[in-house]
C-alpha positions in Angstrom: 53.0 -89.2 -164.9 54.6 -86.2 -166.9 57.9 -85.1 -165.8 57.0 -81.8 -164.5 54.1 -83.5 -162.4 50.9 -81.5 -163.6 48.7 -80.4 -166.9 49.0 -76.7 -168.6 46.0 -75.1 -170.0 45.8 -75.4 -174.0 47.3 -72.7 -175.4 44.6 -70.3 -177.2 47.1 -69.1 -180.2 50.5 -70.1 -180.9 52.8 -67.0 -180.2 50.5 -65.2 -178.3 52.0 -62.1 -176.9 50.9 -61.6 -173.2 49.9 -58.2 -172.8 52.4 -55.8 -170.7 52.1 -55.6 -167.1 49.9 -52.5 -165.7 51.7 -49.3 -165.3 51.9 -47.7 -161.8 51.4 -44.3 -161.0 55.3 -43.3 -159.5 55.6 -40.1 -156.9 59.3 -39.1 -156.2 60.8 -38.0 -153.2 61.3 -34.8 -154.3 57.2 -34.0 -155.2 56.8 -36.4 -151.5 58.7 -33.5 -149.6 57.1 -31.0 -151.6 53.8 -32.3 -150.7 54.6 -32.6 -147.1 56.3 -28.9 -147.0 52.8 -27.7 -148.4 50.6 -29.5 -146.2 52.9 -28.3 -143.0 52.7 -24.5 -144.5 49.2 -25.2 -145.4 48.4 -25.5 -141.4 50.9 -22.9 -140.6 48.3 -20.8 -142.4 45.6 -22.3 -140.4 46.8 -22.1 -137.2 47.5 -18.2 -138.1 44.3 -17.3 -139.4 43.0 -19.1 -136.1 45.1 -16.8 -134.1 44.8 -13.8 -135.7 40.4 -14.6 -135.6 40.6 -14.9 -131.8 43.0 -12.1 -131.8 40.1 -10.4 -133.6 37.4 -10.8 -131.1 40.1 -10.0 -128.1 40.6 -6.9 -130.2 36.8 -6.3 -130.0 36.6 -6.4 -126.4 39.0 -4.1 -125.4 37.3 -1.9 -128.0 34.3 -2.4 -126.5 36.2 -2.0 -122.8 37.3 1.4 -124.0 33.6 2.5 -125.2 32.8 1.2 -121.2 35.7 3.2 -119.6 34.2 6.5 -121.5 30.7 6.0 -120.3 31.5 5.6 -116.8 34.1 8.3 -117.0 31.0 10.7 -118.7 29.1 8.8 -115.9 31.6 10.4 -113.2 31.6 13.6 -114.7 27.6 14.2 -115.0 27.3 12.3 -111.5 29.5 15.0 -110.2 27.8 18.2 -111.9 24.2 16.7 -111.0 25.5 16.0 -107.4 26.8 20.2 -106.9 23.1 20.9 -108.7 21.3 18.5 -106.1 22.9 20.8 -103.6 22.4 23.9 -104.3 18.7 23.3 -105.6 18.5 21.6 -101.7 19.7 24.7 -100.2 17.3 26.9 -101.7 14.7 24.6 -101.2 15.1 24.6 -97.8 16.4 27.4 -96.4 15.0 31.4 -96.6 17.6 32.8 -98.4 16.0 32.5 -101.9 16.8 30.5 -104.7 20.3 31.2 -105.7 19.8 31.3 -109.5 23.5 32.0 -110.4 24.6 29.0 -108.7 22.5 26.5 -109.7 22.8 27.9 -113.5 26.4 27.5 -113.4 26.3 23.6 -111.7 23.6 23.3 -114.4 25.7 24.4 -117.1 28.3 22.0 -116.4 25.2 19.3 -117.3 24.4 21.0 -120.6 27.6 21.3 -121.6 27.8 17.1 -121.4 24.0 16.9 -122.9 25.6 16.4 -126.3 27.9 13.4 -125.9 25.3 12.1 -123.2 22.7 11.3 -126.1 25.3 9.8 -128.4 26.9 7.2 -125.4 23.6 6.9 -123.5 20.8 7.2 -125.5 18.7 6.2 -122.8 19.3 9.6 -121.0 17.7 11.7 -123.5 14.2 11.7 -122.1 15.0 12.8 -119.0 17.3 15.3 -120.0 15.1 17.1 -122.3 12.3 17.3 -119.2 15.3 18.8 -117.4 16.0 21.1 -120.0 12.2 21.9 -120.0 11.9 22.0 -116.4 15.2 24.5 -116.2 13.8 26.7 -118.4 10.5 27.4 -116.2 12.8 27.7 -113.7 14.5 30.3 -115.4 11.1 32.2 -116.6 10.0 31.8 -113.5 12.3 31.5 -110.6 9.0 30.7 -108.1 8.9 28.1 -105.5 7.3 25.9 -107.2 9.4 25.5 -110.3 12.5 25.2 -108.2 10.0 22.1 -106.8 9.7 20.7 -110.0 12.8 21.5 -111.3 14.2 19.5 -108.0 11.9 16.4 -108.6 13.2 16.1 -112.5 16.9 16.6 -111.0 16.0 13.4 -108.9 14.7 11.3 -111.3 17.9 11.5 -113.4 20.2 11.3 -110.6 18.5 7.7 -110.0 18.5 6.9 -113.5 22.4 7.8 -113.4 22.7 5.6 -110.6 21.2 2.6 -112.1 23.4 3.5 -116.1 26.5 3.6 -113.9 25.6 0.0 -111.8 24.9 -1.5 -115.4 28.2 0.1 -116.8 30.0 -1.0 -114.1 28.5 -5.1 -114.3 28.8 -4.8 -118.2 32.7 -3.4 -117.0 33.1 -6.4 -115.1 32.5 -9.0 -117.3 33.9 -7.7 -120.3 37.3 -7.7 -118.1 36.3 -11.2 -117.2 35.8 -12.3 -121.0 39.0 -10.2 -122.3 40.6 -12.5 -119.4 39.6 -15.5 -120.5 39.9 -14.4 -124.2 43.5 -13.5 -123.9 44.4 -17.0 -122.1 42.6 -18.3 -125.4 44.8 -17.2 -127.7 47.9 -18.2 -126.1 47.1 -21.8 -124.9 45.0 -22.4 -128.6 48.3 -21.0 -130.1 50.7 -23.1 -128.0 48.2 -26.2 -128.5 48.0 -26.0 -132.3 51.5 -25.0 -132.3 52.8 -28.2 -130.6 49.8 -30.4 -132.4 51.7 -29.3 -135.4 55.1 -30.0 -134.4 54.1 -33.5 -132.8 51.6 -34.4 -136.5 54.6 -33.3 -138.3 57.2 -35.1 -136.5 55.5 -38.7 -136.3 54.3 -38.4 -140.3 58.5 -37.4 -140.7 59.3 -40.4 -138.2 57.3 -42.9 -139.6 58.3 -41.6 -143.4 61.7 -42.2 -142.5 61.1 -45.9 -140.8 59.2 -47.4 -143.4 61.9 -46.3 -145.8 64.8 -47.6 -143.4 62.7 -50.8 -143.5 62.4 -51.2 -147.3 65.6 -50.4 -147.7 67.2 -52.7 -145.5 64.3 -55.6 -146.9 65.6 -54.6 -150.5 68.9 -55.1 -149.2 68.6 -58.2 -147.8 66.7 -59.0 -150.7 69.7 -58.3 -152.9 71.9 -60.3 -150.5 69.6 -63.4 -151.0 69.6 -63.0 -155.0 73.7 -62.7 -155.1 73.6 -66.0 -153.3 71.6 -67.4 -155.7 68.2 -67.6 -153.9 65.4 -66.0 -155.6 62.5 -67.4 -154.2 59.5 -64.8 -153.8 59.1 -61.5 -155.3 59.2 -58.7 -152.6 55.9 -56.8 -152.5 55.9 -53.3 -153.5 54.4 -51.2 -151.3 55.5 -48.1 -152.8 55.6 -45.5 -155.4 58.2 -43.6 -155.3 62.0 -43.8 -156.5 62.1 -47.1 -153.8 59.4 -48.7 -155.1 61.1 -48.3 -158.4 64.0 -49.6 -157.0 62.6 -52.5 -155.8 60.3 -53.6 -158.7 63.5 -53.6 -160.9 65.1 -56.2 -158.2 62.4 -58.0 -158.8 62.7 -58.1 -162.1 66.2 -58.3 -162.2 65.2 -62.0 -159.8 62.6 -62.4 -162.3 65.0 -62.6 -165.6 68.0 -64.6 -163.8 65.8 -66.8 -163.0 64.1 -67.1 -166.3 67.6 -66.8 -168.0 69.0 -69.6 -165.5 65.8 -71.9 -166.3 66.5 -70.9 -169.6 70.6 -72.0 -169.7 69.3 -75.6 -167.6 67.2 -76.3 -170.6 69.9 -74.9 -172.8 72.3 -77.4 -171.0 69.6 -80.5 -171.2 69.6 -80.2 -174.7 73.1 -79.7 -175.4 73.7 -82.7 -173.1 71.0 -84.6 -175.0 72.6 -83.8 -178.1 76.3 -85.2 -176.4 74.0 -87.9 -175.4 72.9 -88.7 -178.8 76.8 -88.7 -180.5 77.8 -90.5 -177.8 75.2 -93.1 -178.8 75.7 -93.1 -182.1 79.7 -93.6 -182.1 78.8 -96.4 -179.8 76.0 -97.6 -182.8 78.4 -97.5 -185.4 81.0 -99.1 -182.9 78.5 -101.6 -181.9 77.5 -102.3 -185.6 81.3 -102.5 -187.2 81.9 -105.3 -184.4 78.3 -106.9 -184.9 78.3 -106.7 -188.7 81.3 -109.5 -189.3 80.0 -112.2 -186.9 75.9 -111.4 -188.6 77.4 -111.6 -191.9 79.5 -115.1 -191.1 76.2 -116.6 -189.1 74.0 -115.3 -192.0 76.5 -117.0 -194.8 76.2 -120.2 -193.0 72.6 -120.3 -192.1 71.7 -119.5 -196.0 74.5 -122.5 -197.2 72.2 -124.9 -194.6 69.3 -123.5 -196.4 70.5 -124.5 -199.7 71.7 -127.8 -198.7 68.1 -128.6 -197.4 66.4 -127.2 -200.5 68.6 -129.6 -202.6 68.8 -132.6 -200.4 72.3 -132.5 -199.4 71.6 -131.5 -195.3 72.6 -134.6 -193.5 71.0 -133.0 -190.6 67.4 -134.5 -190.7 64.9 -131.6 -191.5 62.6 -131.8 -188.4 66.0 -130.3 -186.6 67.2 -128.0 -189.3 65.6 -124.5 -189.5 67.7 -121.6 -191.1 65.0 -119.8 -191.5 64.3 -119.1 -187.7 68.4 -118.1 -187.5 68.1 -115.6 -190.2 64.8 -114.0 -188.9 66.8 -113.4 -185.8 70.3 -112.2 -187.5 67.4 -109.7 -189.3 66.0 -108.5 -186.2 69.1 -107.9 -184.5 70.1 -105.8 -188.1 66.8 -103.9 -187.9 67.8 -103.3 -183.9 71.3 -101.6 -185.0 69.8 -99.8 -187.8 67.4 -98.0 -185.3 69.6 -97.2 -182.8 71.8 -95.6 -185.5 69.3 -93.6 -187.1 68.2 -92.3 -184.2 71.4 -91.6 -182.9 72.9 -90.2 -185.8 74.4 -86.5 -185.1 71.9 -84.0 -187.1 72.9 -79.9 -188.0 71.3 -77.4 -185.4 69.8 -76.0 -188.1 66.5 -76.3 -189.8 66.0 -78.7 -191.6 62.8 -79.8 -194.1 62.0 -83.7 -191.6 59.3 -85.8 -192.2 57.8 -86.1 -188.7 56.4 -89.1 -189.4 59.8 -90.7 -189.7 60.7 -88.9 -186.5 57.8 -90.4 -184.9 58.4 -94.3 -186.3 62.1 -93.8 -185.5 61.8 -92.9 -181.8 58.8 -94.6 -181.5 60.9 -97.8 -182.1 63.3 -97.0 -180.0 61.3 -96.6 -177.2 60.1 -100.1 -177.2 63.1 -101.2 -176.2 62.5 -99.8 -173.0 61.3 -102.0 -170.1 58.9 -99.7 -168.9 56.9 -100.1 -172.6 56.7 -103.9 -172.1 53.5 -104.0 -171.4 52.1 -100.7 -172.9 50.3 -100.8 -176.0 52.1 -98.0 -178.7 49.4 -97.4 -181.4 50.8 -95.1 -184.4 48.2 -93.1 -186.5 50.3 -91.1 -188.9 49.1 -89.1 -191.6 50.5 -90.3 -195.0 49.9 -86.7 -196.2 51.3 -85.0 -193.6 54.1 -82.3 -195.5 57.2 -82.1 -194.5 58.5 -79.2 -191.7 60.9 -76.8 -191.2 62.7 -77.9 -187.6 65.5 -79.1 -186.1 64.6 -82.7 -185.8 67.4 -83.5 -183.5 65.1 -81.3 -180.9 62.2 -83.0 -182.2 63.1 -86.1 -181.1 63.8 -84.9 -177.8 60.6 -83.5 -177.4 59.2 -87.0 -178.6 61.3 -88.6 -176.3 60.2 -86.7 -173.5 56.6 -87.0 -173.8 56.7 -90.8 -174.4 58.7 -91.3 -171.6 56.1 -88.8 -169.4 53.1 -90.7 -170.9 54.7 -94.1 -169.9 55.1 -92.6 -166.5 51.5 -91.5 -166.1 50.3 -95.6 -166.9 52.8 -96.9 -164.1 50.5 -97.4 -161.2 47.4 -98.0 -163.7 46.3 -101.8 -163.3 42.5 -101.9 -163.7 42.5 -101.1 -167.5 44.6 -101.9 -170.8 47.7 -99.3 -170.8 48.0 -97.2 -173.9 50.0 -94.7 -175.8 48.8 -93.4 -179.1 50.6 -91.2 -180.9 48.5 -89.2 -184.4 49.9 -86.6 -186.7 47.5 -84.3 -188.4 47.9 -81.2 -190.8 45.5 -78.4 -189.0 45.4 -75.4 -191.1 48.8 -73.9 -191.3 50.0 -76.1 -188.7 51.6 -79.9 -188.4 50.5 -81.2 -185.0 51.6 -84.1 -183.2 50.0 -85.9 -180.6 50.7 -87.9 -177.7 47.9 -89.5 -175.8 48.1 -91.9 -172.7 45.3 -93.3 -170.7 47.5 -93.0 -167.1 46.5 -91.3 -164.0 45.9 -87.6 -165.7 46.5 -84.4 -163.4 44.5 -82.5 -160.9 43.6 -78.6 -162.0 46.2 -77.2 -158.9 49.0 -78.8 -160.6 47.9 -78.6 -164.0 48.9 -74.8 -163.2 52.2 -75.3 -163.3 52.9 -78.0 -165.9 55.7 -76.2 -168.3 56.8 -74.6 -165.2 61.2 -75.3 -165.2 61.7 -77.2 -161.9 59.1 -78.6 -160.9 57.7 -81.8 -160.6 55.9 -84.6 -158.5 58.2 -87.5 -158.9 60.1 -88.4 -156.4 64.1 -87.4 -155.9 66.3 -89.1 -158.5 63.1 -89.4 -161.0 62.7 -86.0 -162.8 64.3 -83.2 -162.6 61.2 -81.0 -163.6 62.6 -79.9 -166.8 60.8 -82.0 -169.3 58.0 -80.2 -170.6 59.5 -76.9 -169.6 62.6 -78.2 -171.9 58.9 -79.3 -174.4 57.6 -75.5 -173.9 61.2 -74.1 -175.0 61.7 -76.2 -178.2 57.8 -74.8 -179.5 58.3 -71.5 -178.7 61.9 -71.5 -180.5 60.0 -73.3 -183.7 57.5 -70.5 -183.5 54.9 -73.2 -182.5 53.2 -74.1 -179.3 52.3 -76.9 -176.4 48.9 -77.8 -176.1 48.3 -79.8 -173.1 45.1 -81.5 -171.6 44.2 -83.5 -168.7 41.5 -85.0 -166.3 42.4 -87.0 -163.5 41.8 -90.6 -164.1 41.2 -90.3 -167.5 44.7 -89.4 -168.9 46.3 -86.9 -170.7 46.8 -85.4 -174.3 49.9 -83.3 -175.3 49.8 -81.8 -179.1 53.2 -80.2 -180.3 52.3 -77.8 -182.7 54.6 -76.7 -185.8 54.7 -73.8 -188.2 53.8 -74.9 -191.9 53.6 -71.5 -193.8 56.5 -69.7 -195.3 55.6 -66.6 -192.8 55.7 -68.9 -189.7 58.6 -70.6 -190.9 60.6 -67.1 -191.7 59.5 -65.6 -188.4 60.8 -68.7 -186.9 
């Protein structure tokens, strides 16, 4: 299996930017308060204009009250004038004095004198005053009997219509007082209800305001606590968008880019251990080799004077038992063995460097064999002869080689129904060198395919993988200015393509 346990998705373009993460609308505190101070001055107004409308109609009540208390005061006053006239127009009616004209025109007068205001508060008089009028001044043409008659009957008919004006008055009166009453309690309960609705609306928006933003604060903190102890683990969601929610997406980003920088110093690390890895082997090598090369060299000499002895008849050992030519096709082997171990181990600059890759590839390629775990794996090479040369740090190159064979050979561990293979193909594609590293092992499902360059992770078991293999792969590309194509279905193996910069732009921007 690969080291970090899963498949990426081919990469579209090498050094693709990804586009910029989307910009959030921010609200401060400050335009939050002002906001809130609005809104609360904003009902303030409301609840005043409420008042002052109901304040209105009380106000048109006791207008209307007032316009009642000078009707029935009028009412009174008429009342009392018709009441003397009644009684006077009575005595002479009845009695055989006469008609006392001076008295009734003076109790009369008293109604005249009202007739004015009468008509404008109680139009509904009019009638019968004018056939008063009319009938009062027969009376006063002709002072007979039977004008006095009539003028008494026309007297009654507006004392019973004053009767009935004052009874109305006197309802309307009643429940005007009733209404004014109940409008009055209104307008202070309303008031003291919108009042305290306001206060309480107010208080829990302040209240809960002030909670959440205890709450994210104290998260944040804690938050901050668990990144100074070196736990990073989820971003903290944020929820909002003011100077907090600023605050908190910087945390997170501040989690965001120690983490990437720590992933970033682990691969730094792996390589520069690979790298102490590599001079340690190649001191050994050349160790190794300066110990090796005298005994080779002595077993070589001899198996060569056996030789010539046999060619010119001289070997007193029989020639069925005497074979040099099997000793020096092993003493060449075990040259060819040191050879590779100290080219491949030989301390290259950081720098780039023009390689041939294909060396790269036959180098560790050969290497690689000497591992058990390739004993039974079938490593087909398919390099291209015409393949130019690249600009790259080849020490890093082999490391990414390394990395992927090894990953590949992990992937063909627990396959047992079909031959195990490895091929390995350079091609030039365009402006690009590509190198390939095919397997036909156990491939990788989509959900971990997600996370294949991801640093730290991986499926193998504790002890097998640290999970920095292809994110260590990823790193290398992106620092060449290249790119890691992987591929993979499950059961049907997997395909990784390192891609490399051949133009002179690529390489400068390198």
């Amino acid at each position: 299996m690969l080291e970090s346990g899963h498949i990426a998705e081919p990469i579209a373009s090498p050094g693709e930017i990804a586009p910029p993460p989307p910009q959030r609308n921010w609200i401060s505190l400050k335009t939050k308060g002002l906001l809130a101070f609005s809104a609360l001055i904003f009902y303030a107004v409301v609840v005043v204009g409420f008042v002052l409308h109901q304040k209105d109609q009380v106000l048109g009540q006791v207008a209307e009250l007032q316009r009642i208390y000078r009707q029935e005061e009028l009412l009174r006053r008429v009342n009392m004038a018709v009441f003397h006239t009644v009684i006077v127009v009575n005595d002479s009616v009845y009695t055989t004095r006469g008609i006392d004209f001076p008295s009734i025109n003076l109790d009369y007068g008293l109604i005249r004198a009202s007739h004015a205001e009468l008509v404008t508060e109680l139009p509904q008089l009019a009638p019968n005053l004018d056939a008063l009028n009319v009938s009062f001044a027969w009376l006063t043409a002709d002072p007979s009997q039977r004008n006095l008659l009539d003028f008494a009957n026309t007297l009654n008919q507006l004392v019973s219509q004053l009767a009935e004006l004052t009874n109305r008055v006197r309802e309307r009166e009643g429940a005007l007082t009733r209404q004014y009453r109940l409008a009055s309690d209104s307008v202070v309960v309303s008031g003291l209800v919108l009042g305290l609705l306001g206060l309480v609306l107010f208080g829990a928006i302040i209240s809960l305001f002030f909670t959440r933003l205890v709450a994210d604060l104290q998260a944040l903190q804690q938050r901050a606590a668990e990144i100074v102890k070196g736990y990073r683990g989820r971003a903290q969601p944020v929820s909002r968008n003011d100077e907090v929610g600023q605050l908190i997406e910087a945390v997170n980003h501040m989690a965001a880019d120690l983490e990437a920088r720590e992933k970033q110093l682990a691969m730094e690390r792996q390589k520069y251990y690979h790298q102490e890895k590599m001079a340690a082997i190649g001191a050994l090598a050349t160790g190794v080799a300066h110990e090796i090369g005298n005994p080779i060299a002595a077993i070589s000499g001899v198996a060569e004077a056996i030789r010539d002895a046999q060619n010119s008849g001289q070997c007193p050992i029989p020639e069925a038992l005497c074979h040099p030519d099997l000793i020096l096709e092993q003493i060449s082997r075990l040259a060819q063995i040191t050879r590779d171990i100290a080219n491949l181990a030989t301390q290259r600059p950081a720098e780039r460097e023009l390689h041939d890759l294909n060396e790269l590839v036959r180098t560790t390629g050969s290497l690689m064999r000497y591992d058990k775990r390739f004993k039974r794996i079938d490593v087909e090479l398919d390099l291209d002869d015409q393949l130019p040369a690249v600009y790259c740090v080849g020490d890093q190159i082999t490391q990414v080689l390394m990395n992927l064979f090894i990953n590949a050979a992990d992937a063909l561990e627990h396959v047992a129904e079909r031959r195990r293979q490895i091929r390995v193909a350079t091609r030039r594609s365009g402006d690009w060198a590509s190198i390939l590293v095919e397997d036909n092992g156990s491939g990788m499902d989509p959900e971990t395919a997600t996370r294949a360059t991801e640093a730290f992770f991986t499926t193998k078991a504790d002890g097998q993988g640290t999970g920095l293999g292809l994110a260590l792969c990823k790193s290398i590309a992106d620092g060449h200015r290249g790119a890691l194509e992987i591929a993979s279905q499950p059961g049907a193996g997997t395909q990784v393509r390192l891609l490399l910069p051949l133009t002179e732009e690529q390489r400068l921007t390198a």
